[in-house]
C-alpha positions, 0 to 999 in steps of 0.5 A: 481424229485422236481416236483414228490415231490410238486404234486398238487398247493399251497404247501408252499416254505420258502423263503431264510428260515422262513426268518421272524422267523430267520437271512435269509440264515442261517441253522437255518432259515431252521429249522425253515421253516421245524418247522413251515410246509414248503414244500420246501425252496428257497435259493441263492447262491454265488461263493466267491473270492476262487471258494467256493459256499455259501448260501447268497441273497445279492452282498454285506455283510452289510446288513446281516453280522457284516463285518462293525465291522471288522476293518480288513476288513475296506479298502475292501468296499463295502464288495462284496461276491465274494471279500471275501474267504469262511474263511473269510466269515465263520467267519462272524455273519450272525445272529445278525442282526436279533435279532437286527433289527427285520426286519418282526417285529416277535420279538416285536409282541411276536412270538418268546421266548426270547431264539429264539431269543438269539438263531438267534445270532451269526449264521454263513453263510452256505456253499452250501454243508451244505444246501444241506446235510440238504435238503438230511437229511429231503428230503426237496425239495430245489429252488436254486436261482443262483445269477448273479455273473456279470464278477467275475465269468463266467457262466461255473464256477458258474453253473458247481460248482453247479451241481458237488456239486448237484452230489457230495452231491446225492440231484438231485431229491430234486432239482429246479434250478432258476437264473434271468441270464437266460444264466445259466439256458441254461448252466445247460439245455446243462450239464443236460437236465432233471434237472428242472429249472425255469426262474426268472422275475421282469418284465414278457417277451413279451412272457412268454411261448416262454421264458421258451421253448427256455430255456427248463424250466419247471418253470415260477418263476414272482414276484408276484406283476405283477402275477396274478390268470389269468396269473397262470392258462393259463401257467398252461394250457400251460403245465409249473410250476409256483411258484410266490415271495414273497407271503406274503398276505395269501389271495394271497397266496391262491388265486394263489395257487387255480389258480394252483401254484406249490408253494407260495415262502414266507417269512411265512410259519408259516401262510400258514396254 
């Protein structure tokens, strides 16, 4: 299971990819991250407009696709995911933008050839069934966030889809399942009681280890700006995982790990050294 292969604390956990070495999301993102040491990875998933799942963080398409060069698609704003089916989101660039924003400064600090560069263009987005066959294929450990699919999508349809793509692609031991809709957790808690899981925060609940046992979750997953080494140790203490986002101050990183972090999500693993 998830846990059995990530023994110990500190291990590194690229988030959404080496995000800061390639477009977030993208196949090539995890290359990357398996390139640079990650031990494991975080990415997101969607349910489009005809029930397929896809790799992808954001509600809309703008800010990583070139959906706004699309005239064709010019009268469907805001350009959510789930209005959208895997055909058409298949045929999306969700790779130039990087190469053209540098959205963590890499390229212009040197750390990527020319060429790694070049290479970031014209990625396509990556289906839920391709990520996990690359997880299967490098036995990499994979935190799979379930994106809060508001009315579009009912808990029973998003969170069935992906336990039978789990099955279907024979990656449950590689498997951590997170969502900040808790309801999904508690869904997947009722199809499949000993597949791990996490609970997401921004903000910690009044009671964070009453949370996670009315869930069944194994895992606490905070934002790491309200996290401290202090909070880390008593959960740890108490018994559940804590894998704190995103850790990108290296001092942090360590200093949550030595307090017993399972994993550091962050978008260096190329720094966690």
């Amino acid at each position: 299971m998830f846990f059995d292969l990530l023994d110990g604390s500190g291990h590194c956990c690229a988030h959404r990819g080496a995000r800061s070495l390639a477009p977030e999301n993208t196949l090539l993102a995890v290359r990357r991250a398996l390139d640079a040491g990650a031990q494991a990875w975080e990415t997101d998933v969607h349910m489009t407009r005809d029930g397929q799942l896809v790799i992808f963080h954001d509600e809309t398409l703008e800010r990583t696709t070139d959906i706004a060069a699309h005239p064709k698609f010019a009268d469907r704003k805001p350009w959510n995911v789930h209005d959208f089916t895997l055909d058409e989101l298949l045929g999306l660039d969700a790779g130039s933008h990087f190469a053209i924003n540098d959205p963590f400064g890499t390229i212009a600090a040197g750390e990527l050839s020319q060429q790694e560069v070049e290479n970031c263009r014209n990625q396509p987005m990556l289906t839920l069934r391709q990520a996990l066959e690359f997880t299967r294929e490098h036995t990499l450990p994979m935190n799979l966030e379930i994106k809060d699919q508001g009315e579009h999508h009912p808990c029973e349809a998003i969170v069935d889809a992906v336990l039978d793509m789990i099955r279907q692609t024979e990656t449950r031991e590689l498997m951590l399942l997170s969502s900040f809709r808790h309801e999904y957790m508690a869904r997947v808690r009722q199809l499949d009681a000993t597949l791990p899981t996490a609970a997401l925060a921004e903000e910690h609940p009044a009671d964070i280890p009453a949370l996670l046992r009315e869930l069944g979750a194994q895992a606490y997953h905070p934002n790491q700006k309200k996290t401290t080494p202090e909070l880390v140790r008593e959960l740890v203490r108490q018994g559940f995982r804590v894998n704190p986002w995103t850790v990108n101050d290296m001092d942090k990183a360590r200093a949550l790990g030595q307090a017993g972090a399972t994993a550091i999500i962050t978008d260096f693993p190329q720094r966690m050294k």
